[in-house]
C-alpha positions in Angstrom: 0.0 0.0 0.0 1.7 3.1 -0.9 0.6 6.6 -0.9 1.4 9.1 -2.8 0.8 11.6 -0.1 1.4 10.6 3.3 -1.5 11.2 5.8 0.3 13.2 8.1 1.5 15.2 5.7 -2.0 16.3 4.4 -2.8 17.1 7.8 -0.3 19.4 8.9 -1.2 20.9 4.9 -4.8 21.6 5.8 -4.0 22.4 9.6 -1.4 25.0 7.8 -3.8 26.8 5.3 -6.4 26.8 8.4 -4.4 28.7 10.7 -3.9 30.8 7.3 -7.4 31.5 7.1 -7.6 32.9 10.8 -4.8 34.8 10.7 -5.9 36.5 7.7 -9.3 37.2 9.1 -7.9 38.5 12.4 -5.7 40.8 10.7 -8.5 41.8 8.6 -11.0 42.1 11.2 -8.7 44.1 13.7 
């Protein structure tokens, strides 16, 4: 079974761009 991608990987990724969102939205909203 090999992935192309690990899992991990794709987590920290969409952990990454989430924290990206909020600090875009803080600096936005303050």
């Amino acid at each position: 079974m090999k992935n192309k991608y690990p899992q991990s990987r794709v987590k920290l990724a969409l952990y990454l761009l989430l924290a990206l969102v909020v600090i875009a939205w803080l600096v936005s909203y303050f």
